[in-house]
C-alpha positions as CSV (number, residue, x, y, z in Angstrom):
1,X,16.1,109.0,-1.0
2,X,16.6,112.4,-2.7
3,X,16.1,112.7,-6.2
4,X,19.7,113.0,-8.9
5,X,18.9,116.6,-10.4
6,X,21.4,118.1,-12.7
7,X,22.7,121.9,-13.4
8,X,20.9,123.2,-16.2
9,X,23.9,126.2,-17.9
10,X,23.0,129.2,-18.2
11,X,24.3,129.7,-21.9
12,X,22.3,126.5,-23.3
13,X,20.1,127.4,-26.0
14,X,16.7,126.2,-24.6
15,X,14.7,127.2,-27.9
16,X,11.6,126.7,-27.2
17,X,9.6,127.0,-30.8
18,X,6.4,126.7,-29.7
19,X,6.4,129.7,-27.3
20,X,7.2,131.8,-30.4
21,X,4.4,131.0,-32.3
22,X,2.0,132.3,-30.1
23,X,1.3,136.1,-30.3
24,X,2.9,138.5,-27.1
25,X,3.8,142.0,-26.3
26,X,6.3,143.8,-28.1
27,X,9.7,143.4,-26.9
28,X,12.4,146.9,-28.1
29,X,15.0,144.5,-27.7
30,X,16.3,141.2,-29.6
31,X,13.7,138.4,-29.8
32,X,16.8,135.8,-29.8
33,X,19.8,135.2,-28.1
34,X,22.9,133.8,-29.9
35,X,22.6,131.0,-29.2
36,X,19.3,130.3,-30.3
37,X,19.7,132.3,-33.3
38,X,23.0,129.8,-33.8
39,X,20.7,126.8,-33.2
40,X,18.0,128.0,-35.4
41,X,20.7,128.4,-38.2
42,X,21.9,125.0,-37.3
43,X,18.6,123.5,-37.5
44,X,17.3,125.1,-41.2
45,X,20.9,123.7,-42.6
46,X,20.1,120.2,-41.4
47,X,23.2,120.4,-39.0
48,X,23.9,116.4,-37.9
49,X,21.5,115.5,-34.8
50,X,23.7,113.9,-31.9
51,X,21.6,111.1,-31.1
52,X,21.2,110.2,-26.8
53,X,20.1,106.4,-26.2
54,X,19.3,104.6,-23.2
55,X,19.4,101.0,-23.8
56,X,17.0,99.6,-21.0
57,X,17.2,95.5,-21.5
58,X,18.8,93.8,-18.9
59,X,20.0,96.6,-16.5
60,X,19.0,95.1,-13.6
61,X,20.7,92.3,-13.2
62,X,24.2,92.0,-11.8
63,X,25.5,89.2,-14.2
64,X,23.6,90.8,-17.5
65,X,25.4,93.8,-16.4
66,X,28.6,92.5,-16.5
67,X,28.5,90.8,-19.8
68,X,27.6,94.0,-21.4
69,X,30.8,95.8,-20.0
70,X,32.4,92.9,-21.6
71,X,30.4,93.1,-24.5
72,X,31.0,97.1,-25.0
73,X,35.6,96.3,-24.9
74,X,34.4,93.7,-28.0
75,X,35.8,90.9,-24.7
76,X,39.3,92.2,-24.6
77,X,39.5,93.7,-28.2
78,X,38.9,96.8,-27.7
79,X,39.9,99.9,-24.3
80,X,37.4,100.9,-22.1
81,X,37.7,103.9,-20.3
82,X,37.4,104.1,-16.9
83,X,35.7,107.9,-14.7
84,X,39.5,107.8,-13.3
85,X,40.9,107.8,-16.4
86,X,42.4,104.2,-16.3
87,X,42.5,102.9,-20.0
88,X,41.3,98.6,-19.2
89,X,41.0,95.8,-21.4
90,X,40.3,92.3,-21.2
91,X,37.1,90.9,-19.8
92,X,36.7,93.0,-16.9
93,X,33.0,93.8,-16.2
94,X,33.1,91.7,-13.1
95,X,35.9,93.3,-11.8
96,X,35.0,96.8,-12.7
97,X,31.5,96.6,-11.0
98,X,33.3,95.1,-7.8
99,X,35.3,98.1,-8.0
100,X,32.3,100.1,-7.7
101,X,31.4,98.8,-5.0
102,X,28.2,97.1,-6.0
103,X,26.6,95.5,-3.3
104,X,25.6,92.1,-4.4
105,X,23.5,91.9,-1.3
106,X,21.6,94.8,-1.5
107,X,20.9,93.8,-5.2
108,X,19.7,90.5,-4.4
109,X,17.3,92.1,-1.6
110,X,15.3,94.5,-3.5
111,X,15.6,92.3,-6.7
112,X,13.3,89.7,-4.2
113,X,11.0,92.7,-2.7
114,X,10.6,94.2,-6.4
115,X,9.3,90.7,-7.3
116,X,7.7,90.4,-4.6
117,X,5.5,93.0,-5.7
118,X,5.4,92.1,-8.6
119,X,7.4,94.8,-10.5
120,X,11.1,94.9,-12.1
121,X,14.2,95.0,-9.6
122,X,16.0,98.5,-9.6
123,X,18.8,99.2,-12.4
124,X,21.8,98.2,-11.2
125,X,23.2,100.7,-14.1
126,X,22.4,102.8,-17.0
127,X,23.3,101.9,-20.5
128,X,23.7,104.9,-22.6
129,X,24.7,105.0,-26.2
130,X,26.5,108.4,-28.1
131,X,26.1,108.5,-31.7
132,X,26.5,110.7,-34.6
133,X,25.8,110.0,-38.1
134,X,28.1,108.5,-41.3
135,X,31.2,110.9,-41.6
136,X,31.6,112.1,-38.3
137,X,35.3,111.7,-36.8
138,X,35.2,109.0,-34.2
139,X,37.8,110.5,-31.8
140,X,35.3,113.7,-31.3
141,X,32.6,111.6,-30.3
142,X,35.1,110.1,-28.1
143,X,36.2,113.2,-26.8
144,X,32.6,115.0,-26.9
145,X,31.5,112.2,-24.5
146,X,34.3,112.1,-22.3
147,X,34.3,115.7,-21.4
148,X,30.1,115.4,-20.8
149,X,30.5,112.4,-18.5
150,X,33.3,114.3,-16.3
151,X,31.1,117.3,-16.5
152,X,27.6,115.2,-15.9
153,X,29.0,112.0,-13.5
154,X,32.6,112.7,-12.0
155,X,32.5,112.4,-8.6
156,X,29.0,111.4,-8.4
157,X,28.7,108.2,-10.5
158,X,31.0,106.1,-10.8
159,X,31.2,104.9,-15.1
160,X,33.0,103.7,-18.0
161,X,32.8,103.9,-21.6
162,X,34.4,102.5,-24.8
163,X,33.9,104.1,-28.6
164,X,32.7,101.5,-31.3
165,X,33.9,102.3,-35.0
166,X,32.5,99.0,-36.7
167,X,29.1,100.5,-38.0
168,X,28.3,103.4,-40.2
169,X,27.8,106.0,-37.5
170,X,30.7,106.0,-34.9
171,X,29.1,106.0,-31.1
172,X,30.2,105.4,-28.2
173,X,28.7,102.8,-25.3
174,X,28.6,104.3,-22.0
175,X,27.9,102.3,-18.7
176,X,26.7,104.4,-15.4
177,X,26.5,103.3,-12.0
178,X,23.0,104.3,-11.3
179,X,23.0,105.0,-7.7
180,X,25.8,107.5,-6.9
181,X,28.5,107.6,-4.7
182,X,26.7,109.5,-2.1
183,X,24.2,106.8,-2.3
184,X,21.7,108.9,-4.4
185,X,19.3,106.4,-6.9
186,X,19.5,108.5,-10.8
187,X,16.1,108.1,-12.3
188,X,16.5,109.0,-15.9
189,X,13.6,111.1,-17.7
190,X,13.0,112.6,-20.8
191,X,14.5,116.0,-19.6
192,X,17.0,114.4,-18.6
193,X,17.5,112.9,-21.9
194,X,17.5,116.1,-23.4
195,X,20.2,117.7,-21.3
196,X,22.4,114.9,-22.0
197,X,21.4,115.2,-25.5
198,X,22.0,119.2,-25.8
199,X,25.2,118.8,-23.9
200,X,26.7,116.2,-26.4
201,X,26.0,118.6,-29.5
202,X,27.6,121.2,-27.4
203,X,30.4,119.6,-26.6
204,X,30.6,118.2,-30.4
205,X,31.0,121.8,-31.4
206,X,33.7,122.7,-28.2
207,X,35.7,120.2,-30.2
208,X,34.7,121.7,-33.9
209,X,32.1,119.3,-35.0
210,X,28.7,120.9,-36.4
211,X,26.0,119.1,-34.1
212,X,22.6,120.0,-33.2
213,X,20.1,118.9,-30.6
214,X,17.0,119.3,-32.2
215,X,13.0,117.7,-31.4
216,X,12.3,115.6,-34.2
217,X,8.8,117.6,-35.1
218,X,10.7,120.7,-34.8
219,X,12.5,119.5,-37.9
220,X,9.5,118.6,-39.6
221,X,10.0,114.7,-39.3
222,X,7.9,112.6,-38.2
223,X,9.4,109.1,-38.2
224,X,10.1,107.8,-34.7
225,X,13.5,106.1,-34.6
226,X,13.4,102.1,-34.2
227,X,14.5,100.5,-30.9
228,X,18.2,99.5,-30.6
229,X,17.1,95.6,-30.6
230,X,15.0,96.6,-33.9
231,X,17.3,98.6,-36.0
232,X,20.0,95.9,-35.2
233,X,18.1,93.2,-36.8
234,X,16.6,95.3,-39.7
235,X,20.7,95.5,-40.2
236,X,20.9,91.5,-40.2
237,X,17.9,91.6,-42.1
238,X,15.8,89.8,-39.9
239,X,13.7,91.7,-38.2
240,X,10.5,89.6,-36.9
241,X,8.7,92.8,-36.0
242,X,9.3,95.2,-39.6
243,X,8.3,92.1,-41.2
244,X,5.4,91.6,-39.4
245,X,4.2,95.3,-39.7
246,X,5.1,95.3,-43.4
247,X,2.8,92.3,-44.1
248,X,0.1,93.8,-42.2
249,X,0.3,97.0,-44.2
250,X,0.6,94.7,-47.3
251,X,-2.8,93.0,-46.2
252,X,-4.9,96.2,-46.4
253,X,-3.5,97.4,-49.4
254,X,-4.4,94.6,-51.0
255,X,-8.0,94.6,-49.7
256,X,-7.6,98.0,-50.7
257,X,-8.1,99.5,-47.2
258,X,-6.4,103.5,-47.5
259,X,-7.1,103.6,-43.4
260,X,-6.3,106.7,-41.9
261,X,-4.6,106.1,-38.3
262,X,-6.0,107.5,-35.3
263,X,-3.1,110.0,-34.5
264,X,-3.0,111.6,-37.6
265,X,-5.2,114.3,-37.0
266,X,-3.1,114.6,-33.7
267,X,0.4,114.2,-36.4
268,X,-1.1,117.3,-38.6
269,X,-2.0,119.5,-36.0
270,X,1.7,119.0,-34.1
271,X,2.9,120.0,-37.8
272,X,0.6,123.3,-38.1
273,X,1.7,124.4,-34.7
274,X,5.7,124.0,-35.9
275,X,4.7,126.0,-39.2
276,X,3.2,128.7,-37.5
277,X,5.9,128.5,-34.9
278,X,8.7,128.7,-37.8
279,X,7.1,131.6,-39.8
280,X,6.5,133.3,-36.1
281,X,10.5,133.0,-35.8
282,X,11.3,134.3,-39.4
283,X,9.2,137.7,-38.7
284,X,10.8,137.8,-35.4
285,X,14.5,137.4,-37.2
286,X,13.5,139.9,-39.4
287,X,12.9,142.5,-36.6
288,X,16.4,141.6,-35.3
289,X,17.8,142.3,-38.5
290,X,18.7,138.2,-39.5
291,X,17.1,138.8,-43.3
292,X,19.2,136.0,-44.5
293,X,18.7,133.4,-42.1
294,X,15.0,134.6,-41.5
295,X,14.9,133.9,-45.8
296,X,16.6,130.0,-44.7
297,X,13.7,129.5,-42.3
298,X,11.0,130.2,-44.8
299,X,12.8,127.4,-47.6
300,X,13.2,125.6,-44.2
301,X,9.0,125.1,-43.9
302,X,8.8,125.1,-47.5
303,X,10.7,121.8,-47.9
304,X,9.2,120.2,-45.0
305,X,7.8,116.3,-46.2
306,X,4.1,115.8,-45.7
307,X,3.5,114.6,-41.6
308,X,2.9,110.8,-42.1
309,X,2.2,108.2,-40.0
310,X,4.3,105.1,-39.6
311,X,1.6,103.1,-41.8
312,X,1.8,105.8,-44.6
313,X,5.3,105.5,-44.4
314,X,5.6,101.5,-44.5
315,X,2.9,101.7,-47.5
316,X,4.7,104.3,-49.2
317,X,7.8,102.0,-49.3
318,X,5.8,99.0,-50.7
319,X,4.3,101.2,-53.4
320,X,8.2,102.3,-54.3
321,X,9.2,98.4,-54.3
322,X,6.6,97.6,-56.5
323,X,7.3,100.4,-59.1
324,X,11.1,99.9,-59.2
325,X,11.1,96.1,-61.1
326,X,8.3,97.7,-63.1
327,X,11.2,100.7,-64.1
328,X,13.7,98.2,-64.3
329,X,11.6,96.0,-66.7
330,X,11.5,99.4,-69.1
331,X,14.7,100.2,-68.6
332,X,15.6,96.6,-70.4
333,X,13.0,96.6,-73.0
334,X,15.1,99.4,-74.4
């Protein structure tokens, strides 16, 4: 079966920050194109990050998927929209996945060959999630993933999709038919992930919404972001596996272990290479004549948090707990 690729535009600003740290021949004309040089200026300001999800648990199975359709319309609360444009409420992720034409048969035969073998049965669909942080308006993140999926899917895979306003960050739930309608299996990668990604920011910005599609290093942060099972239970407070980790950390501070992780040496050399890479790209704006932004860039690196790993950062947090009741305590003895 042929693999799903997808159209990579011509006009997307592939920045690739590494490449301009390393030395090269002299080029007479610009280093940058605008629209790198407009997402290097997005990235020094801190421009939002359009986050890209994929939300793997329970994608391969036809009744799981179902629930989550109903689960994305809040079961009849809220509208999903449909690839054709149909606006549908009520509990209709049955219905919707008859519609496209998911063949409960052929489900049920590779779900008993994959286990079989031992491995997990094929997605039956993709569950993406949209989001942008605090503040953003929800109807362009509506919009900004409306016009990517008819860009990215019409035609091919079939899809729905309903925008969710009761958190913080507005984001959207998306729900793809992963094999297409020309009977084509999409296997989702981390390029692929990145397109989507770089397309949402762009399309963010179509609709006038400053949004950037940044590497996490490239920004100088190194936090990985938690799973979508985690983070919604650090929200409920009741998080089995921060807990967990937070005692462990707890434990060696208290034997007074000050470890240092394995893939910190690999963490500070990462952050050397995007140093270089960034004061590379300030000389180079200089020789195009960007003195301003070239000026950002340096405050850029300057500001840049130490590279931690997650242990520093979890005992760094404990430290701050235990010094706050301590400030508090002051605060009343006056």
């Amino acid at each position: 079966m042929p693999k799903q690729t997808f159209r990579i535009r011509a006009d997307e600003p592939l920045f690739d920050l590494a490449s301009h740290g390393r030395g090269g021949p002299r080029e007479t004309g610009p280093h940058f194109t605008p629209a790198q040089v407009g997402q290097i200026r997005r990235t020094v300001h801190r421009a939002p990050e359009a986050v890209v999800k994929v939300l793997p648990k329970d994608a391969n199975n036809l009744r799981a998927a179902g629930r989550h359709l109903d689960y994305i319309g809040r079961y009849g609360k809220l509208e999903l929209e449909s690839d054709d444009g149909d606006r549908l409420q009520g509990r209709i992720g049955k219905a919707l996945l008859s519609d496209w034409d998911v063949d409960i048969d052929e489900v049920r035969r590779q779900s008993k060959l994959a286990a079989t073998k031992g491995r997990q049965p094929p997605k039956i669909v993709h569950k993406l999630m949209f989001s942008m942080p605090a503040g953003t308006l929800p109807d362009k993140v509506l919009g900004a993933v409306r016009n990517l999926a008819r860009e990215e899917f019409w035609g091919q895979h079939r899809y729905a999709f309903a925008l969710h306003t009761d958190e913080d960050h507005p984001h959207v739930h998306l729900v793809l038919k992963a094999v297409s309608e020309q009977g084509v299996r999409l296997n989702i990668k981390k390029a692929t992930l990145r397109h989507w990604r770089s397309e949402f920011a762009r399309n963010l910005r179509v609709l006038g919404v400053e949004a950037n599609a940044t590497e996490r290093a490239v920004r100088g942060e190194t936090r990985k972001s938690l799973k979508d099972g985690i983070y919604r239970a650090s929200l409920r407070g009741d998080s089995t596996y921060l807990r967990a980790q937070a005692e462990a950390v707890a434990a060696e501070l208290l034997k007074g272990n000050i470890r240092v992780e394995p893939g910190k040496r690999t963490l500070v050399g990462t952050r050397r290479d995007v140093e270089n890479g960034w004061r590379s790209v300030a000389n180079l704006l200089i020789n195009d004549g960007h003195h301003d932004l070239a000026g950002a860039v340096r405050r850029f690196v300057d500001r840049m948090p130490p590279a931690r790993t997650e242990w520093e950062f979890v005992a760094d947090e404990l430290r701050q707990q235990l010094r706050e009741p301590r400030v508090r305590d002051r605060g009343h003895a006056r």
